[in-house]
C-alpha positions in Angstrom: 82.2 54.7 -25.8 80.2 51.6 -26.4 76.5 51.6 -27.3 74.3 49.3 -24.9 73.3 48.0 -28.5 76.5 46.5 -29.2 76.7 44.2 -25.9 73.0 43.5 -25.6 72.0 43.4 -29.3 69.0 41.7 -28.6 67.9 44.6 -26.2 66.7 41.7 -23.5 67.1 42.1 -19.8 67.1 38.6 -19.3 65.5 35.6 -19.8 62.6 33.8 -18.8 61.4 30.1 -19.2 58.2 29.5 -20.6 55.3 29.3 -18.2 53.5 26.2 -19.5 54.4 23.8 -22.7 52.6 23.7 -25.8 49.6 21.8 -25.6 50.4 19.7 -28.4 53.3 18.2 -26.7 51.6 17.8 -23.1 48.4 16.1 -25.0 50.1 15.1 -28.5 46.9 13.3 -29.2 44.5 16.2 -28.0 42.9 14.1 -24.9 41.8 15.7 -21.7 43.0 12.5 -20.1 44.0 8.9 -20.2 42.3 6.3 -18.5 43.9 2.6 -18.4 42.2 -0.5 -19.9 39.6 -2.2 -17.3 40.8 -5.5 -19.3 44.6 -6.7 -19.5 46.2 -7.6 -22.7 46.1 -11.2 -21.2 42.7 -11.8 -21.3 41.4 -9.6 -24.0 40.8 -11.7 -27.5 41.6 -9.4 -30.0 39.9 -8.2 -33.0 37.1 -7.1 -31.0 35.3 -5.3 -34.0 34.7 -8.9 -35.4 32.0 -9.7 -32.6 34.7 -11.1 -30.1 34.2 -10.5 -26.3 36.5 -10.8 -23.3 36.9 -14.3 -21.4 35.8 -12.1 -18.4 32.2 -11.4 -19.5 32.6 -15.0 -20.6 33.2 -16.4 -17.7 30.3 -13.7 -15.7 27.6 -14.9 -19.0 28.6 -19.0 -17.6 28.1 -18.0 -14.1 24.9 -16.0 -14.9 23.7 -19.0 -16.9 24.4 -21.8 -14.2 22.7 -19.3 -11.2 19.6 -19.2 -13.6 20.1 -23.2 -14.4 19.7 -23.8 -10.3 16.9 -21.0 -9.3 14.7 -23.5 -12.1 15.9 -26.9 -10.6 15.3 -25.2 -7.3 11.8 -23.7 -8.4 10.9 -27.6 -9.8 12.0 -29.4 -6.3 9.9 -27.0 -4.5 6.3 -27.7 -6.9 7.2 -31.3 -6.4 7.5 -30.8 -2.9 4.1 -29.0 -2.6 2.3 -31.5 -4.7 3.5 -34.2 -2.2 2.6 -32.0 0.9 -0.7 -30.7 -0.8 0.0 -26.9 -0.5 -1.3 -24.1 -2.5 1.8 -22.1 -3.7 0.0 -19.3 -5.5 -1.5 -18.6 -1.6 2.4 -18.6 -0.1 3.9 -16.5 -3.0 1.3 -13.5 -2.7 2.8 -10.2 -1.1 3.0 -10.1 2.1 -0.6 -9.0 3.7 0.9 -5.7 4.9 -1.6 -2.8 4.2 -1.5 0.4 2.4 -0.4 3.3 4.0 -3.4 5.1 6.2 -3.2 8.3 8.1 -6.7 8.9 8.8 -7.9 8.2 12.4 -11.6 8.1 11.0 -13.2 4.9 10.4 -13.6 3.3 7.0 -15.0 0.9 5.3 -13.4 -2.5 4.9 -11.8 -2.4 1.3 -11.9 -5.0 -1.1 -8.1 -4.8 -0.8 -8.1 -5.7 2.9 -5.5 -8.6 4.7 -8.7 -9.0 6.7 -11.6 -10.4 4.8 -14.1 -12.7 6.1 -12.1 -16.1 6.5 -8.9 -14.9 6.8 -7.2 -14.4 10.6 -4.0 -12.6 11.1 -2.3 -12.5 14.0 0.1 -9.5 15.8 2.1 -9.7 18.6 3.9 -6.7 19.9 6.9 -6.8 22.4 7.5 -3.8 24.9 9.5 -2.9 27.7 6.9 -1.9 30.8 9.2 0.9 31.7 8.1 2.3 28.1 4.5 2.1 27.3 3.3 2.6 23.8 -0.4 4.2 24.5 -0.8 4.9 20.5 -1.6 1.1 20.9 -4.5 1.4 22.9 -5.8 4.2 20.9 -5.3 2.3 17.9 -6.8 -0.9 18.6 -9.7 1.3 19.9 -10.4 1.9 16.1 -9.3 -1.3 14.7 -12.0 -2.9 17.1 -14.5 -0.6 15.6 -13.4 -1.9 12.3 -13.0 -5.2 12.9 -13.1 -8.7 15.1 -10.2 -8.0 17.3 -8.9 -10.3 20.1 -6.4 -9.0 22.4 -4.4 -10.7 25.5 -1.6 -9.7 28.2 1.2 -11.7 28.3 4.6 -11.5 31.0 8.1 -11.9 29.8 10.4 -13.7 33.0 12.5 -10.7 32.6 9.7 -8.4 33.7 8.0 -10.4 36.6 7.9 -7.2 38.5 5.0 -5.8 36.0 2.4 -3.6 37.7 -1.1 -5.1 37.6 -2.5 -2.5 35.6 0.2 -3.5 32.7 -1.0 -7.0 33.3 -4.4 -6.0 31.8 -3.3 -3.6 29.3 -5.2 -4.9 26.3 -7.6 -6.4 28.7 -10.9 -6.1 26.6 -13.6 -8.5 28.6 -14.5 -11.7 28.6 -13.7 -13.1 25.1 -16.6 -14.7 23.9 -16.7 -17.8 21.0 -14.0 -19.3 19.7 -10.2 -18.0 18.1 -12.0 -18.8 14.8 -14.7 -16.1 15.1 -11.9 -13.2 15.2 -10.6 -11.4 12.2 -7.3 -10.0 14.1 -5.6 -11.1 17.3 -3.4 -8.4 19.0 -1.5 -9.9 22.0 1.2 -7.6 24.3 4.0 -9.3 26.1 5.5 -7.1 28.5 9.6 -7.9 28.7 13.3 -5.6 29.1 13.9 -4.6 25.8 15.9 -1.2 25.9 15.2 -0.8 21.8 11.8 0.3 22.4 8.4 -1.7 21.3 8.7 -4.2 18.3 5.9 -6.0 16.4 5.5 -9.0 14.7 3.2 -10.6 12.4 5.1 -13.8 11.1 8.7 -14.9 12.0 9.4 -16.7 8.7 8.4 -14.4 6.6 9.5 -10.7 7.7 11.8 -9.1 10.3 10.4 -7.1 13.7 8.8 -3.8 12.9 10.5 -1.6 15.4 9.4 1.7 17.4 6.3 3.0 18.6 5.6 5.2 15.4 6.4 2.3 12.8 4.3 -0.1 15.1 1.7 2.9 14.5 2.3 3.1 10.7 1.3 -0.6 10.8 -1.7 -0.5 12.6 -2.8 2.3 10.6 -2.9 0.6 7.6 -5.0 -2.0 8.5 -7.3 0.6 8.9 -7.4 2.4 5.9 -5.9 -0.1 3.6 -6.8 1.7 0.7 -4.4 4.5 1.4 -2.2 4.7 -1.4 -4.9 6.3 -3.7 -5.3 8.9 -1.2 -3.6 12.4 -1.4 0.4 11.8 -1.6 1.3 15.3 0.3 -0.7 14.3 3.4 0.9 11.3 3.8 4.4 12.6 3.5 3.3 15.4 6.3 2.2 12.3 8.6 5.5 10.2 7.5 7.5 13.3 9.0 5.5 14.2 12.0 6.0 10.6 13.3 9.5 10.8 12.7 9.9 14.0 14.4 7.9 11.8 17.4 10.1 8.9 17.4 13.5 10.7 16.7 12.9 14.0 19.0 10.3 13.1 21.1 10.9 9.6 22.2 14.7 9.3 21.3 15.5 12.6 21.8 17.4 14.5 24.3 16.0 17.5 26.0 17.5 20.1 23.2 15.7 17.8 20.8 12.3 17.9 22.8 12.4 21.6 23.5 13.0 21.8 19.9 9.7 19.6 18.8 7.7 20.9 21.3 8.4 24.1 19.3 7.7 22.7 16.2 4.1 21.5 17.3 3.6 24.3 18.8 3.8 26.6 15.7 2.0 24.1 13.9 -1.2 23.8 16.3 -0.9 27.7 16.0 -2.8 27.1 12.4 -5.3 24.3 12.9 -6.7 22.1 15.8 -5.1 19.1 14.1 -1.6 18.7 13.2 -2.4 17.7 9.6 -5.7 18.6 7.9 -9.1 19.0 9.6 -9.3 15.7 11.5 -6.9 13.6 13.9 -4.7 11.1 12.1 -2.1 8.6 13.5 0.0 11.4 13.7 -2.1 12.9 16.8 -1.7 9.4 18.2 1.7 9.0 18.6 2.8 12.6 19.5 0.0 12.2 22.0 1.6 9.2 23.6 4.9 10.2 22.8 4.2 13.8 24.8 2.5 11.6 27.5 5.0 9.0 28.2 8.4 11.5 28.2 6.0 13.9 30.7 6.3 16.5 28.7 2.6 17.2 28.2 2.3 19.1 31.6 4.7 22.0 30.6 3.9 22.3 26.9 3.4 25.1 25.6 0.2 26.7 25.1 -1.1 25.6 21.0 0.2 22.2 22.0 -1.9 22.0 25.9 -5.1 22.7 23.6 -4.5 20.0 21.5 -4.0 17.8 24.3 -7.3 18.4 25.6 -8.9 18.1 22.1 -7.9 14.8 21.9 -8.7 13.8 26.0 -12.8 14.8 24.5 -12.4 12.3 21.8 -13.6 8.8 22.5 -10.7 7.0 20.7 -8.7 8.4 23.3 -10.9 6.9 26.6 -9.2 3.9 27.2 -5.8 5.0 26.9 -6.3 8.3 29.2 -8.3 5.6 31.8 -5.1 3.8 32.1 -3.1 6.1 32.7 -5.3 6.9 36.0 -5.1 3.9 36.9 
């Protein structure tokens, strides 16, 4: 009888293939991976370690060189141009008189920084729809005119002739007295359909339309407090995000979003009578209005109905609550 040794003498039950080939053939030249050339052979010059470069990053260096060539003959034409004309470019080519970034609701000082110093007039005009009236405006201009020479006007867009009367004389402030001349700041309203909400705008050629109630607010602000920027960092970011919960949630919001930043203020005003720091800022403002126009101010919950009255006892506030009487 045979041995299982003499017809298996290798003593395997069978074979198996190996699960995975040696590195060293897979990667012969030990690389993770292989990544083709960004150039082709065509347009490479060879013997780069010599100092030669590509004709592609030739041809880029020309193109750099000749955009650089006409941004000087283009800079030249324009001085001549001024010459002729007699304008100041060093005037035109400062920054664009937008101020820092303000939060406080507090009157300051002017600063030494400010787009409105004596002899210098700027001019704002804000577009809204009368079906969605931005009260922060009001409340707003009642500081800036604290601050300031403001003159305001009322104007009517043909595609809102049907504008109540009261609209008609929303920035109505009185007989203006003197001339354009004797006003720091001009702030005019013209009522007209616009579905995208309140715009502002301070000089066509120069800048695009600041759009919705808070950024119109952000403006405003500034010119207030133009200063800002030195101020503390962490209130300003708490301000930045309360008035994007009011124009996201509150005024662009659906009712899951309002329930949800009613709840929000809510829990906030459960800690202090402001919703950041010990005094109203623009914040206040625009969730004020924001709460007033959407009519959610008459169910709110209880933190956020004491705030609302805190700000009704505050003059800033006057005009803007008289309206809405009206």
């Amino acid at each position: 009888m045979a041995s299982c040794t003499d017809n298996h003498p290798r003593l395997h039950m069978y074979r198996v293939k190996p699960y995975f080939r040696p590195i060293e053939e897979i990667m012969p030249n030990l690389t993770m991976y292989k990544v083709r050339k960004y150039e082709s052979g065509t347009t490479h010059i060879k013997n780069d370690e010599e100092g030669h470069i590509s004709e592609q990053i030739k041809v880029l260096v020309q193109r750099q060189e000749k955009v650089l060539h006409d941004l000087q003959a283009l800079q030249g034409a324009v001085q001549t141009i001024a010459q002729k004309q007699g304008v100041d470019l060093t005037e035109l080519t400062e920054s664009s008189p937008v101020p820092s970034r303000s939060s406080s609701l507090v009157t300051t000082s002017v600063s030494e920084i400010s787009p409105l110093q004596e002899g210098k007039f700027q001019e704002i005009v804000v577009s809204a729809d009368p079906t969605n009236v931005p009260l922060s405006l009001l409340v707003l201009l009642k500081q800036l005119s604290a601050q300031y020479r403001v003159l305001t006007n009322t104007f009517v867009h043909s595609s809102a002739i049907n504008t109540p009367e009261n609209l008609r004389r929303f920035l109505s402030n009185g007989i203006q007295q003197g001339s354009r001349s004797d006003y720091q700041l001009s702030v005019s309203i013209i009522w007209k359909k616009d579905p995208d909400g309140p715009r502002l705008m301070v000089n066509p050629t120069r800048q695009t339309s600041v759009r919705g109630e808070a950024n119109i607010a952000r403006y405003l602000a500034r010119l207030l407090q133009p200063a800002y920027d030195a101020g503390d960092i962490i209130k300003a970011t708490q301000i930045d995000e309360l008035l994007d919960l009011a124009q996201l949630q509150v005024i662009c919001g659906n009712n899951k979003e309002r329930a949800a930043a009613l709840r929000t203020l809510n829990a906030r005003l459960g800690k202090s009578q402001w919703l950041v720091d010990s005094l109203p800022t623009v914040a206040d403002v625009v969730l004020w209005s924001a709460l007033q126009t959407t009519c959610l101010a008459a169910d709110a919950p209880a933190n956020v109905k004491k705030w609302l009255k805190g700000c009704a006892e505050l003059v800033w506030f006057q005009e803007a609550i008289q309206f809405m009487s009206s």
